[in-house]
C-alpha positions, 0 to 999 in steps of 0.5 A: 215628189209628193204632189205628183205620187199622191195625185196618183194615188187618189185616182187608183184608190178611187178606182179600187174603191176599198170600203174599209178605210184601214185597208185603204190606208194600208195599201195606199202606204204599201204603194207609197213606198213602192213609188218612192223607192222606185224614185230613188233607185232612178236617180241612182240610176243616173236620172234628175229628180223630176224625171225619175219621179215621173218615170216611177208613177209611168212604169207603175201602171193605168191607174185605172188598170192598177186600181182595179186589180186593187178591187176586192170580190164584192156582192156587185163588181161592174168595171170598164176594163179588166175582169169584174169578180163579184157575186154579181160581175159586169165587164168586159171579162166577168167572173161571179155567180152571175156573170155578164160580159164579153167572157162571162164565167159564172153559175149564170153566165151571159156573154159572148162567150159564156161559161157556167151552170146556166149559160146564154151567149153567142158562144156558151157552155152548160149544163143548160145552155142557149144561144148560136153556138152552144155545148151542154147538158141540155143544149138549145141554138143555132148549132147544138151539142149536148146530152140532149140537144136541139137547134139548127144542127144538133148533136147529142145523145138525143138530138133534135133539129133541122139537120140532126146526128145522135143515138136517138134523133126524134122527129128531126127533118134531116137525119144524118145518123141515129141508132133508136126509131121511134118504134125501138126507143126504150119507153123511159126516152119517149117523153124526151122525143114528145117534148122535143120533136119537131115533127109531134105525130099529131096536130095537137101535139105540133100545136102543143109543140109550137106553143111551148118554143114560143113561150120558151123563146119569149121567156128567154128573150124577156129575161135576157132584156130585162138583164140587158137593161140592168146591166146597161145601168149599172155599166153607165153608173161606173162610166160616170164614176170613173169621168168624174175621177178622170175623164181620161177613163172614159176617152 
């Protein structure tokens, strides 16, 4: 019995990766007597030693799953599978002040859906948010709501775009609706529709326009690369960690 269960406990263990060797030792008791109790009611059960042994160990999980919901909030949480929680967190789903994932939740969050203060995703939600289908404060995309939005189709109290809808729309090549012209905007919005517009009054300003998306775009794509390639290592550091434990992890 004890071969088995303890085998098992080494691999959820160094998946959990507790750095305080007394809690360690405490939840690895705690799951111990979990298993062995369990062995003991199967064989009451009617099952032989053996196979209510292995039953016990099946029925308690992946190892890699149980591990994993053993893991403590740390500073840098980067999994394979599951929700990743730390200050910064790397998975498939993430939770964190930085959050990184296919479901990303954090005060920065970039995934293919984000959700957070600073958001850039296929899918994201802000108060600034960035990417092809985005809701905020300030909403930049391919189809943008927000209080101030821009981008292909854009939606919002001020809005700015290829095809455009709010209560002022400065300078957007289609307007479906907007209440304020540029003549009747209060003065206090104008420099919104300046920083904004996609149509500047001068060539100057069209040529001012143009430099500040292009420094934009290039600012947000040279800090979504550079986070893109942190979080490509750190991803391949605990896929190597994880086939080093088992490679049934990573297969």
């Amino acid at each position: 019995m004890k071969g088995m269960i303890e085998r098992y406990l080494d691999r959820v263990m160094a998946v959990a990766d507790i750095r305080d060797s007394a809690r360690e030792a405490q939840i690895r008791d705690e799951l111990r007597d979990h298993l062995e109790q369990k062995v003991e009611e199967l064989k009451r059960g009617g099952l032989d030693p053996a196979e209510a042994l292995v039953k016990a160990v099946e029925d308690h999980g992946n190892p890699m799953i149980v591990g994993y919901r053993l893991r403590p909030w740390r500073l840098i949480d980067v999994r394979l599978r599951g929700t990743a929680r730390g200050v910064i967190a790397i998975g498939p789903k993430a939770k964190g002040i930085v959050a990184i994932g296919g479901l990303a939740i954090g005060v920065f969050a970039l995934g293919g859906v984000a959700v957070g203060a600073i958001a850039f995703g296929g899918c994201a939600l802000a108060l600034l948010a960035w990417g092809g289908l985005v809701c905020g404060g300030l909403a930049w995309g391919g189809a943008a709501v927000g209080v101030v939005a821009f981008g292909g189709v854009a939606i919002g109290v001020v809005a700015s775009g290829a095809t455009a809808i709010g209560i002022w729309v400065p300078g957007a090549a289609q307007v479906i609706w907007s209440y304020f012209t540029w003549q009747t905007v209060p003065a206090w919005w104008r420099w919104i529709g300046e920083i904004f517009s996609f149509n500047p009054k001068s060539v100057a300003e069209r040529e001012a326009w143009s430099r500040m998306v292009n420094i934009a775009n290039g600012a947000a794509m040279a800090i979504l690369f550079a986070i893109l390639m942190v979080q490509g290592w750190l991803t391949k550091k605990e896929r190597n960690r994880m086939g080093e434990i088992d490679r049934a992890f990573i297969e």
